[in-house]
C-alpha positions as CSV (number, residue, x, y, z in Angstrom):
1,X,125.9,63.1,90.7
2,X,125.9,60.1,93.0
3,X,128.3,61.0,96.1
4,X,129.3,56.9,96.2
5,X,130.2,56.9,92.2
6,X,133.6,56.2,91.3
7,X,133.6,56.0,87.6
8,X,132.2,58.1,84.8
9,X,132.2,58.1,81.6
10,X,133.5,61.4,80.1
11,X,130.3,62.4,79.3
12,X,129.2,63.1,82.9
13,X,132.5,65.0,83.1
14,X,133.4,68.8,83.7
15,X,135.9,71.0,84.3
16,X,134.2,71.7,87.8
17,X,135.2,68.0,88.0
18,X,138.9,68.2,88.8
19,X,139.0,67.0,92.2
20,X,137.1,64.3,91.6
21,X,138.9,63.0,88.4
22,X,142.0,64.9,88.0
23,X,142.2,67.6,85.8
24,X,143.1,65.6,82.3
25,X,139.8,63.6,83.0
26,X,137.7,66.6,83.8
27,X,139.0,68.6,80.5
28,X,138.3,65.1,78.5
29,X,134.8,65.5,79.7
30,X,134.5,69.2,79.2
31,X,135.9,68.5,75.4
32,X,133.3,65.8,75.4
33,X,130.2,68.4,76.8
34,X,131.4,70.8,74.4
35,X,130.8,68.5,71.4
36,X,134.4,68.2,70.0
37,X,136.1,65.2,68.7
38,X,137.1,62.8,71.8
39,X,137.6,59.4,71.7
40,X,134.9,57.6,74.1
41,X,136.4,56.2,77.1
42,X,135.8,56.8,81.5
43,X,137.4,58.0,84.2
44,X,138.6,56.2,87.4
45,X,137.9,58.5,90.4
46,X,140.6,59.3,92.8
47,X,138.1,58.3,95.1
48,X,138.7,54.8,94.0
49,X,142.4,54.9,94.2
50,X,141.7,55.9,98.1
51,X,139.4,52.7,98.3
52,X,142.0,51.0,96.6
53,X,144.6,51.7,99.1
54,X,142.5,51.4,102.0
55,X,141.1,48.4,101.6
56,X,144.7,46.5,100.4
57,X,146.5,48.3,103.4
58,X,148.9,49.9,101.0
59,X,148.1,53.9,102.3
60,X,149.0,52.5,105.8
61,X,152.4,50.9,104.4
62,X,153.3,53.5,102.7
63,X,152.9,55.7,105.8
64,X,154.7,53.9,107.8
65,X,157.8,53.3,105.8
66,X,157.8,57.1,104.9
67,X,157.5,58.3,108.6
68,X,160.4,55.5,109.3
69,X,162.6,57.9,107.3
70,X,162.8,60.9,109.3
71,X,164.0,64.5,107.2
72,X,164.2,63.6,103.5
73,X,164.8,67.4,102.1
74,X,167.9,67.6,101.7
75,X,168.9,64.0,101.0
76,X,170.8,62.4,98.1
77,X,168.7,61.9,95.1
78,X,169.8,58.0,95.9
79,X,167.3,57.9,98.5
80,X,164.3,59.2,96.3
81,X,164.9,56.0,94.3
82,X,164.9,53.8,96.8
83,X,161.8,55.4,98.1
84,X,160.1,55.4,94.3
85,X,161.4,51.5,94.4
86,X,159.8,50.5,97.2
87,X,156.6,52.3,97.3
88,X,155.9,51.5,93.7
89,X,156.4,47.9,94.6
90,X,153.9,48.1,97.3
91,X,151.2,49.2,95.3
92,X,151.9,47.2,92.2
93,X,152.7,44.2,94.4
94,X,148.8,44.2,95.4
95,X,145.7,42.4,94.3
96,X,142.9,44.8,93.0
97,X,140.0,43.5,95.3
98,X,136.9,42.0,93.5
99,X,134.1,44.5,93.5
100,X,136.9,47.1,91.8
101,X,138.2,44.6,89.6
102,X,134.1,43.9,88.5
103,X,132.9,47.6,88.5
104,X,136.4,48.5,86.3
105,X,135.3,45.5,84.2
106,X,131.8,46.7,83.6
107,X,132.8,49.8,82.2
108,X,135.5,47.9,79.8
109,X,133.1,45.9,78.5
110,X,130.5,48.8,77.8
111,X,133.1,50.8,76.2
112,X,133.8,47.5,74.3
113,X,130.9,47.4,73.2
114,X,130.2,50.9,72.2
115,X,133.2,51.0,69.7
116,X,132.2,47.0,68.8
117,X,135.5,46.1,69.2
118,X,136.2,43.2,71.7
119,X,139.2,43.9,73.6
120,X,139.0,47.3,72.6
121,X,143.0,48.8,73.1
122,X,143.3,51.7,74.9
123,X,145.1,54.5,76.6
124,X,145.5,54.4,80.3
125,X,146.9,57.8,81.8
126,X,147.3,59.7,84.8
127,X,145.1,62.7,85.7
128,X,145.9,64.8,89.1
129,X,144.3,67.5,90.4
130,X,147.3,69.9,90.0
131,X,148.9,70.0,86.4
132,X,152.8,68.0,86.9
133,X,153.6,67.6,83.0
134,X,155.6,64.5,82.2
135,X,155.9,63.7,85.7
136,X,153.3,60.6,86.0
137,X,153.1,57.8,83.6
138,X,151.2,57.1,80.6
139,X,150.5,53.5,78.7
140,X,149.4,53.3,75.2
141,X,147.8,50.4,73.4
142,X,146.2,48.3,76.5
143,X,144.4,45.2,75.4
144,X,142.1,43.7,77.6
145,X,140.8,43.8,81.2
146,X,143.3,42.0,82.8
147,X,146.5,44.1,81.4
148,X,143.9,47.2,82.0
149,X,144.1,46.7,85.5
150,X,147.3,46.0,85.9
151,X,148.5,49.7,84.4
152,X,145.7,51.2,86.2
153,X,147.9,50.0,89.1
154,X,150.9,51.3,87.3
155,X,149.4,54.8,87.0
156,X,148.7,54.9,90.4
157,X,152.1,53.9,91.4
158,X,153.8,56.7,89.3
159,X,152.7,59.2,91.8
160,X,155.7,57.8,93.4
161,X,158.7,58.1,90.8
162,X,161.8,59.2,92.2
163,X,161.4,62.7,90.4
164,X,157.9,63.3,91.6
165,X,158.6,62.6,95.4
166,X,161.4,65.2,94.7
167,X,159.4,67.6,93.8
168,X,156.9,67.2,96.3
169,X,160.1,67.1,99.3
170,X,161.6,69.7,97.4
171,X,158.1,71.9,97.7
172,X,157.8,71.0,101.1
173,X,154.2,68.8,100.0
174,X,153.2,65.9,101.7
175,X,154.9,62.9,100.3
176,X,151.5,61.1,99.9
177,X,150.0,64.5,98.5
178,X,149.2,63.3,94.9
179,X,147.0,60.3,94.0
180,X,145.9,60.2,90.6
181,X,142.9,59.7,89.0
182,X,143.6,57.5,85.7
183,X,142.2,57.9,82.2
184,X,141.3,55.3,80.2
185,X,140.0,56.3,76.6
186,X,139.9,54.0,73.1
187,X,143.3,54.0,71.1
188,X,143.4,56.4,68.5
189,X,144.8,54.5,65.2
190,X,147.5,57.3,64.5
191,X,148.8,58.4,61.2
192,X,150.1,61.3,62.4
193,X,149.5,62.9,65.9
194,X,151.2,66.1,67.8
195,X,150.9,69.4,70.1
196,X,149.2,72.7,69.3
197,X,149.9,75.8,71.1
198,X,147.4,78.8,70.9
199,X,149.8,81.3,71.8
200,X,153.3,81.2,71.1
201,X,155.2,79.1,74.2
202,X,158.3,80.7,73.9
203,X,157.6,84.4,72.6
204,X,154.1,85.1,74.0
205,X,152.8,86.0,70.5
206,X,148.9,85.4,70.6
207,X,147.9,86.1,67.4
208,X,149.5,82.5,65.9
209,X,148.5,79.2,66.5
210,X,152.0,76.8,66.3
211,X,151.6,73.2,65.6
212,X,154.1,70.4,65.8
213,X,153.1,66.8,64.4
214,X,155.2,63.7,63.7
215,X,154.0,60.5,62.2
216,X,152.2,57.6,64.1
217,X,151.6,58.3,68.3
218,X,151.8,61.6,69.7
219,X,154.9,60.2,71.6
220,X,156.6,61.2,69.2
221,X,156.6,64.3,69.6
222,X,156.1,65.1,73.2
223,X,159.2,63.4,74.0
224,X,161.5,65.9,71.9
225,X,163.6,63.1,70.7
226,X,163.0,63.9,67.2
227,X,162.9,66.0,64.3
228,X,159.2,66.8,64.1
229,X,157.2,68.9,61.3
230,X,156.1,72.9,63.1
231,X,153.7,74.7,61.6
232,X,152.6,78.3,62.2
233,X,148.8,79.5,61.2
234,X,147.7,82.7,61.5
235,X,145.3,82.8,64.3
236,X,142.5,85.6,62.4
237,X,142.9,84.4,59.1
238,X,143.8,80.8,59.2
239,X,146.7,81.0,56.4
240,X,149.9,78.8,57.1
241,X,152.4,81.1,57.3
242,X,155.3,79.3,58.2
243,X,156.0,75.2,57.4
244,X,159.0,73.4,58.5
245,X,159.8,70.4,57.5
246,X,162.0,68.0,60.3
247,X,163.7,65.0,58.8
248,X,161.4,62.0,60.6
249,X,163.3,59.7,61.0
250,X,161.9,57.7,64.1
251,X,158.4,57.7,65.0
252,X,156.0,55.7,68.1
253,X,153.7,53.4,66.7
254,X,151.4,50.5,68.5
255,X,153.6,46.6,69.1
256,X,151.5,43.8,69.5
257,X,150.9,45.5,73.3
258,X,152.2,48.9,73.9
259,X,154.3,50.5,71.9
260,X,157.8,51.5,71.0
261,X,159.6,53.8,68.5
262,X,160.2,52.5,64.9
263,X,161.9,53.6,61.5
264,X,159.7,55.9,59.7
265,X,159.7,54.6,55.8
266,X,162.6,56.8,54.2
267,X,160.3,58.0,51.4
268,X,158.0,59.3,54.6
269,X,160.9,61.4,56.3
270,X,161.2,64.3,54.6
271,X,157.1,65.2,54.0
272,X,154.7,67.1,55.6
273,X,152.8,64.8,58.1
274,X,149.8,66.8,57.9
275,X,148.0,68.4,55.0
276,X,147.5,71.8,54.8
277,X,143.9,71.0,55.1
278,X,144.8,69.0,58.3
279,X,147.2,71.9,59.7
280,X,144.0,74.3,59.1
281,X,141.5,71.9,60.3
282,X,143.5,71.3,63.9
283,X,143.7,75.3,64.3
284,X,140.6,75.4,63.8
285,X,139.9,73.1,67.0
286,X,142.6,74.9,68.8
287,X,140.7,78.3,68.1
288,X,137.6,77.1,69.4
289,X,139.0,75.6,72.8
290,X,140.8,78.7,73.8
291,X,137.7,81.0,73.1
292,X,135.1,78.4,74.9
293,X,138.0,77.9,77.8
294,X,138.6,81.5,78.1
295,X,142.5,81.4,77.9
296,X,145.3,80.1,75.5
297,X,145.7,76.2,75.1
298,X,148.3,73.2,74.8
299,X,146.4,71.0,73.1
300,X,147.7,67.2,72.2
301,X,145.7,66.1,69.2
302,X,145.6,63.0,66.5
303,X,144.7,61.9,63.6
304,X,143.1,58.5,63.0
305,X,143.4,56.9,59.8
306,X,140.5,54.8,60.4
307,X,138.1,57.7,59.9
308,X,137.9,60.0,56.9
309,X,138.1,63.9,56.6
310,X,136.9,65.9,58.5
311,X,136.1,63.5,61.3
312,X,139.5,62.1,61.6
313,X,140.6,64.4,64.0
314,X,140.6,63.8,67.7
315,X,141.5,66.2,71.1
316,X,143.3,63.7,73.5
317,X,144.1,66.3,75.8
318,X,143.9,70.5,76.7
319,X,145.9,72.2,79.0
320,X,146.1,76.2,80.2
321,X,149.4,77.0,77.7
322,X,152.3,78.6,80.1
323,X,154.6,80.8,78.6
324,X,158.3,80.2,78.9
325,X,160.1,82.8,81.3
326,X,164.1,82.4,79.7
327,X,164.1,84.6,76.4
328,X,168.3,83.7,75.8
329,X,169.2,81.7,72.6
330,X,166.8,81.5,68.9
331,X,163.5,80.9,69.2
332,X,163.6,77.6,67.3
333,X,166.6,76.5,70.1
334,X,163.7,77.9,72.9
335,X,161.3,76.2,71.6
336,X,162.8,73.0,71.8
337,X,164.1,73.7,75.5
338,X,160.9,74.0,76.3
339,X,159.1,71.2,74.8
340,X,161.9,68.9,75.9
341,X,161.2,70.4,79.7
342,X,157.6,70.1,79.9
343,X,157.6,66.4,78.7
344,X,160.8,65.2,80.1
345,X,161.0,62.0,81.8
346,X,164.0,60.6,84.0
């Protein structure tokens, strides 16, 4: 691989590509290797974020207002907004030079053209090298180059929200420590969409697969703002052993750009979002990620209601599955805690 490349497509992609890409890029590729359902899209090196900053002067501004500061452990969250202000501003405030904006273009437009879709809307997320869940920012339903750029910009800047340079003070890491590569991969037109977990999060129990799905953008689940559906599959014999309904009464769908939360249709609220067929069809895919990764997964997943059975399925993101610690309260009121935690946003 070219040492002076700073895009791929997820095909070129591995997992031994995480500190090139970030690790969300490198698993999209290594989903992508491995054959499974991923929608097409490229990665944006962090390499390029580096050029970025270099050549706009932003890495040197940054520096210099952060070693203007003196001792920040210890100081009043107040200060870590200022700082996630200001920063953010600096990067966002700048123009992406030509030869990016071109060779980000190119890549657009092949994508594009591969899906035959002009304007093609995507995703644009972060990807670091070290795994920060729910700490960086994510856009959904991006339409065209220039509003592509401009959250590739965005992404870039939400290395610096005022919870991530906490954490990094906090941890005694560099301030500057984590640039991001970003992910940019063609919308998937969600019925339904939601997590999977190959080993129970809160228990430990390995032998189940638990599912969790709402209607429309996987949002809507992550977020644990709402009532979602949970199902449990055995993980040997692939029989639904468990189905809970949750009264769905908001869900994320697309806007004219981005999107937002919505009503879910009342006669929608109270029904399995996935068919068992579906629930067995995405433990399936869960199954066959942990065995070729080697160790349980958190998998985000959708379905696409432009594609039919069994191909309407799409991986949008697989993650080493941690295991919560704190055993106090139900499981259902653990399992919550701990979806809410790993997705929270201030």
């Amino acid at each position: 691989m070219s040492s002076d490349k700073l895009i791929f497509r997820f095909e070129e992609l591995g997992q031994e590509h995480n500190n090139l890409v970030g690790k969300k890029c490198a698993n999209l590729g290594e989903m992508t290797r491995m054959g499974l359902p991923v929608p097409p899209g490229f990665a944006i090196s962090i390499a390029m974020y580096r050029k970025f900053a270099e050549r706009t002067g932003v890495a040197e501004e940054i520096y210099r207002y952060i070693s203007s500061l003196g001792e920040l452990k210890g100081q009043n969250i107040t200060i870590f907004d200022e700082l996630s202000h200001n920063i953010q501003g600096m990067i966002e405030g700048k123009e992406v030079p030509e030869d990016i904006r071109k060779m980000v273009g190119s890549y657009y437009e092949e994508l594009c053209n591969k899906v035959a879709i002009p304007d093609v809307s995507v995703s644009v997320r972060s990807s670091g090298t070290e795994s920060r869940p729910g700490m960086f920012e994510t856009y959904l339903n991006v339409i065209g180059i220039k509003d592509v750029l401009g959250k590739i910009k965005k992404v870039w800047a939400s290395a610096y929200t005022s919870r991530a340079i906490a954490f990094r003070v906090n941890k005694d890491i560099p301030v500057m420590a984590d640039e991001l590569g970003v992910a940019v991969s063609k919308m998937v037109n969600a019925r339904s969409s939601g997590i999977c977990f190959t080993v129970n999060p809160v228990t430990g129990d390995a032998s189940k697969i638990i599912i969790n799905a709402n209607w429309g953008l996987g949002e809507g689940v992550v977020s644990g703002a709402e009532s979602v559906d949970r199902f449990v599959v055995d993980k040997e014999t692939l029989v639904i052993l468990d189905i809970y309904i949750g009264k769905k009464a908001k869900q994320v769908i697309p806007q004219k750009r981005g999107a937002d939360w919505d009503d879910v249709p009342l006669e929608k609220q109270s029904i399995p979002c996935l068919s068992n067929g579906e629930i067995v069809a995405v433990a399936k895919l869960a199954i066959l990620l942990e065995e070729r990764l080697g160790e349980p997964q958190d998998i985000e997943w959708a379905i696409d209601s432009d594609f039919t059975p069994p191909n309407n399925i799409f991986l949008l993101q697989t993650r080493p599955a941690k295991v919560s610690a704190n055993k106090p309260g139900s499981v259902t009121d653990r399992m919550i805690d701990l979806i809410a935690k790993r997705f929270y946003r201030p």
